[in-house]
C-alpha positions as CSV (number, residue, x, y, z in Angstrom):
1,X,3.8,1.0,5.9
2,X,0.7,2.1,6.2
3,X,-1.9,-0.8,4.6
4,X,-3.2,1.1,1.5
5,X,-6.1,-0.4,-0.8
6,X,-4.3,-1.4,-4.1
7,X,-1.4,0.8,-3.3
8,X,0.6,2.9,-5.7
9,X,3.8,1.4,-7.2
10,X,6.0,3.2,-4.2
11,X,5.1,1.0,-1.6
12,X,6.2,-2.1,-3.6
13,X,8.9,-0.3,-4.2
14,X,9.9,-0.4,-0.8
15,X,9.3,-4.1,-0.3
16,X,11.7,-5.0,-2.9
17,X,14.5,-3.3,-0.8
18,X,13.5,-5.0,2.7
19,X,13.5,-8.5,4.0
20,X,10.7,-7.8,6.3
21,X,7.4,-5.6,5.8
22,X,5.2,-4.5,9.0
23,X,2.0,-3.4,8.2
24,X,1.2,-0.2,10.4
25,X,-2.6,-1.5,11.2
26,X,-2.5,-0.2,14.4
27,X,-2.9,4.3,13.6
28,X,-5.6,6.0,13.0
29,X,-7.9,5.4,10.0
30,X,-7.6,8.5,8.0
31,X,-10.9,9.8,6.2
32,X,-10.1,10.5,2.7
33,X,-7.1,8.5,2.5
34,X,-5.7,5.5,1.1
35,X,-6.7,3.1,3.2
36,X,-10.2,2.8,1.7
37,X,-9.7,4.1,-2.1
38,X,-7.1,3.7,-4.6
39,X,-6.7,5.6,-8.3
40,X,-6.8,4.6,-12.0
41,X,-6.7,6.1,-15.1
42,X,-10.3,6.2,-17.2
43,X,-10.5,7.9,-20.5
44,X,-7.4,10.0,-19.7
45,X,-8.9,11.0,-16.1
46,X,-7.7,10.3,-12.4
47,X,-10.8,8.5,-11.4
48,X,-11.2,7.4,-7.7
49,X,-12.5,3.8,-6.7
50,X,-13.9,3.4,-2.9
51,X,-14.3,0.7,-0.6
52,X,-17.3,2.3,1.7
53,X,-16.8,1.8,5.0
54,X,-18.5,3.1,8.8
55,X,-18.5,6.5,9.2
56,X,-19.3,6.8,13.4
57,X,-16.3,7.9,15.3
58,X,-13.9,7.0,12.1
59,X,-11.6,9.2,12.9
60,X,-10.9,8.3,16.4
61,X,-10.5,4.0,15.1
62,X,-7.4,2.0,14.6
63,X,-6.9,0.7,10.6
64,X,-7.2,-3.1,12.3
65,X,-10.8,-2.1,13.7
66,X,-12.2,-0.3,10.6
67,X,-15.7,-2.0,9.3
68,X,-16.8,-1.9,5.6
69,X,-20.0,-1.3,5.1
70,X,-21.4,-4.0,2.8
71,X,-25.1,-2.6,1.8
72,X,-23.5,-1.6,-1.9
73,X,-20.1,-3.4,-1.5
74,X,-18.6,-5.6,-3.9
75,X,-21.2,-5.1,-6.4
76,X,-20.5,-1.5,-7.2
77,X,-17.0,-1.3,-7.5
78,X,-17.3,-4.8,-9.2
79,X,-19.2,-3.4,-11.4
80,X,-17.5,-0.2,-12.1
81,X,-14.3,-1.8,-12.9
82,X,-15.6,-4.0,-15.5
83,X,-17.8,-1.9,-17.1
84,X,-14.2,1.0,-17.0
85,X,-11.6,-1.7,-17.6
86,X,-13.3,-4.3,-20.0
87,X,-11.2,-6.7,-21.7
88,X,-10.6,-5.4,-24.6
89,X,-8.9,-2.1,-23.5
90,X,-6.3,-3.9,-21.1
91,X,-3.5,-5.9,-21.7
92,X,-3.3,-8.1,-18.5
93,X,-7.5,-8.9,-18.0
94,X,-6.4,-11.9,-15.5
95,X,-5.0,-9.5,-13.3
96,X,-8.3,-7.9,-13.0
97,X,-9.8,-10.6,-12.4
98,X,-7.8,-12.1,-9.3
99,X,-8.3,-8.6,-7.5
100,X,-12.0,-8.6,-8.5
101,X,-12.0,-12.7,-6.5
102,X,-10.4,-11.1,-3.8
103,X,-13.0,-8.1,-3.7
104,X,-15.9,-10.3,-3.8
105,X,-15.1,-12.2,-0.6
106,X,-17.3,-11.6,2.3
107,X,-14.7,-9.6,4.1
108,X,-16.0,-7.7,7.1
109,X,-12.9,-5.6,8.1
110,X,-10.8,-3.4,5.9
111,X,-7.5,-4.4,6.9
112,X,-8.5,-8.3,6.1
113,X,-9.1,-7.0,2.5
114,X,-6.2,-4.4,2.1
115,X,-3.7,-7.1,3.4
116,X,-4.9,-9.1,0.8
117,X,-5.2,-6.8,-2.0
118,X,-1.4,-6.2,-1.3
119,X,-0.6,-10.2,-1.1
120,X,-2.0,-10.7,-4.3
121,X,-0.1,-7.8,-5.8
122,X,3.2,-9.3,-4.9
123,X,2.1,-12.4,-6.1
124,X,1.4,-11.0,-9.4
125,X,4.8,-8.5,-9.5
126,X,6.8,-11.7,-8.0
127,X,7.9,-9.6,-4.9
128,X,8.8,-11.9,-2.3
129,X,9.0,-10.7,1.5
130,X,7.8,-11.6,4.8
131,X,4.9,-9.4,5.9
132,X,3.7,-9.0,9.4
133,X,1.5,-6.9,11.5
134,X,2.1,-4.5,13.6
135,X,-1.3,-5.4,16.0
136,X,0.8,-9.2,16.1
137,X,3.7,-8.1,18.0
138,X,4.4,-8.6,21.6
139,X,3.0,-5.6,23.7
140,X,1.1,-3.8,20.2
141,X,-1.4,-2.4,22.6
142,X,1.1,-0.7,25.1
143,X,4.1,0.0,23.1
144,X,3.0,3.0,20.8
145,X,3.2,6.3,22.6
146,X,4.4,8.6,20.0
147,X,5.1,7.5,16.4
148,X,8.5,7.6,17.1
149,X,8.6,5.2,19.9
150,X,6.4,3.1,18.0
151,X,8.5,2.5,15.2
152,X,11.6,2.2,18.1
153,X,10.0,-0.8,19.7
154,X,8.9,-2.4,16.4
155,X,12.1,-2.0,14.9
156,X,13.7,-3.7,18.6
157,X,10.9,-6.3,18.8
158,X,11.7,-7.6,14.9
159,X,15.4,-7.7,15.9
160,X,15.8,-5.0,12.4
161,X,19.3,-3.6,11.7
162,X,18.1,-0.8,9.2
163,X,14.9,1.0,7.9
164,X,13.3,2.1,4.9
165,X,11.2,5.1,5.1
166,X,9.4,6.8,2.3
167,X,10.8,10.2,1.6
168,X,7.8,12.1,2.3
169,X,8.3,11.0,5.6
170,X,11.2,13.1,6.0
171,X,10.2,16.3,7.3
172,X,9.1,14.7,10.5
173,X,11.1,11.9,10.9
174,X,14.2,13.6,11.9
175,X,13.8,12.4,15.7
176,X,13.4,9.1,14.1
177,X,16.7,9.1,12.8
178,X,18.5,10.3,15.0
179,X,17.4,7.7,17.6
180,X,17.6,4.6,14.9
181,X,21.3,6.0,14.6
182,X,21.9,6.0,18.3
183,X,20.7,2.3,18.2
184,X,23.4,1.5,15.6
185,X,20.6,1.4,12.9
186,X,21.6,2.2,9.3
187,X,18.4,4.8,8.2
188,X,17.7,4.7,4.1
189,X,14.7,7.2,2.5
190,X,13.1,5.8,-1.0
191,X,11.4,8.0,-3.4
192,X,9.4,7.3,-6.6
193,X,8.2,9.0,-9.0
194,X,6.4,6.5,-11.9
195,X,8.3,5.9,-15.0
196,X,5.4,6.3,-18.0
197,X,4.4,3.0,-18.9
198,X,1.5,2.5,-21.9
199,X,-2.1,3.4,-21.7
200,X,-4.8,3.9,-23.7
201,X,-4.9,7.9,-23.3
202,X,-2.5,10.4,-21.9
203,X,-0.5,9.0,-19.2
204,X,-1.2,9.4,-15.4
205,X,1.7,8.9,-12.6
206,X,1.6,7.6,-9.4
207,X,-1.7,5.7,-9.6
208,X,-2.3,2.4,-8.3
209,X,-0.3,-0.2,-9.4
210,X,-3.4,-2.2,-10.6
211,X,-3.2,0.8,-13.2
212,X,0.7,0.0,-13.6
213,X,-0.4,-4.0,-14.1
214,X,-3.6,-3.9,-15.8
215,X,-1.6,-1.5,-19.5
216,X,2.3,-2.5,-19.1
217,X,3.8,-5.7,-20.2
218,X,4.5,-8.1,-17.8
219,X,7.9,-8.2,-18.1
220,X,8.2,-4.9,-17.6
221,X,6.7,-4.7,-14.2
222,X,9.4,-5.0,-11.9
223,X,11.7,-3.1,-13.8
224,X,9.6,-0.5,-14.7
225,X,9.0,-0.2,-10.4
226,X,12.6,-0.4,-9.9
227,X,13.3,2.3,-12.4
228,X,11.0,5.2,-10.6
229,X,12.3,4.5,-7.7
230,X,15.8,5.8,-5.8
231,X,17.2,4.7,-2.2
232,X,19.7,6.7,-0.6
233,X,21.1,6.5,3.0
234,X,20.1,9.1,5.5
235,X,22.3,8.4,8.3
């Protein structure tokens, strides 16, 4: 999985069906992605929060070589989080508060604060799994020629008997599967689709899951994730 900034309740999802999570840092930043903003409900609207980063040659850089650009940054998404999420309209304000610790650290590269955005959310949900990256494994600079191949070699180099893939992934992944197949690899697709959990307008699905974490009850995290979600075998 790609590493998303505060990522919507499908990717943990998918790590509470795997023993082992590799973070893809190693593609292409996408502009206008997830990687750099993530989406809450204010006052009944989508609203976007962004983590700014450099904007030369963007498109052509890996995730794990991405730069934020800290003229404005933490202070205005600090601030526009408190002032849109204050205390008094959120169930869980300690939540809020650990990902706002996390924000303020001096953190030069996206990937450092994305990864650790997403350890803290698994802390809080009580998701345990081993993550690694992908940039950590034997050979990550030669081993990626197509997409395909690239999730081949990591799936060879981690020693993995299956894999979970979103379900949006499946109208290109075809090649995918039939290769993990040939390999003896059981293939499994997970969708989601948010069950509606309380908020303090009209609900919004698929947001982050700081959204998710911030209105629900606690004890209603997990299952409320494990509810919106469905795994079925491909192949």
């Amino acid at each position: 999985m790609q590493p998303a900034l505060i990522p919507w309740g499908g990717f943990f999802s998918l790590a509470m069906n795997v023993d082992l999570l590799v973070i893809l840092d190693v593609v292409n930043f996408s502009k206008g992605g997830a990687q750099n903003r993530f989406f809450m409900n204010h006052k009944g609207q989508k609203v976007t929060y962004t983590v700014p980063v450099y904007h030369k040659h963007v498109d052509s850089k890996l995730i794990k070589d991405i730069e934020i650009r800290t003229d404005k940054y933490p202070k205005n998404l600090v601030s526009r989080l408190r002032i849109d999420f204050p205390a008094k309209k959120i169930i869980n304000h300690e939540v809020l508060e650990n990902i706002i610790q996390i924000i303020n650290y001096k953190y030069t590269k996206l990937v450092q604060l994305n990864v650790s955005l997403i350890k803290e959310s698994l802390r809080s949900l009580g998701i345990q799994v081993e993550m690694i990256m992908a940039s950590s494994l034997e050979n990550s600079d030669t081993m990626y020629e197509t997409p395909v191949d690239r999730l081949i070699d990591i799936l060879e180099i981690t020693s993995g008997t299956d894999y979970i893939m979103p379900s949006r992934s499946l109208d290109y992944a075809q090649p995918l599967i039939n290769k993990f197949w040939n390999k003896g690899c059981k293939t499994y697709s997970i969708s989601y689709e948010q069950k509606e959990y309380p908020s303090n307008t009209n609900f919004i699905p698929n947001l982050s899951v700081l959204d998710l974490m911030l209105h629900a009850d606690k004890s209603e995290w997990l299952s409320l994730i494990q509810a919106s979600s469905t795994l079925r075998q491909i192949k």
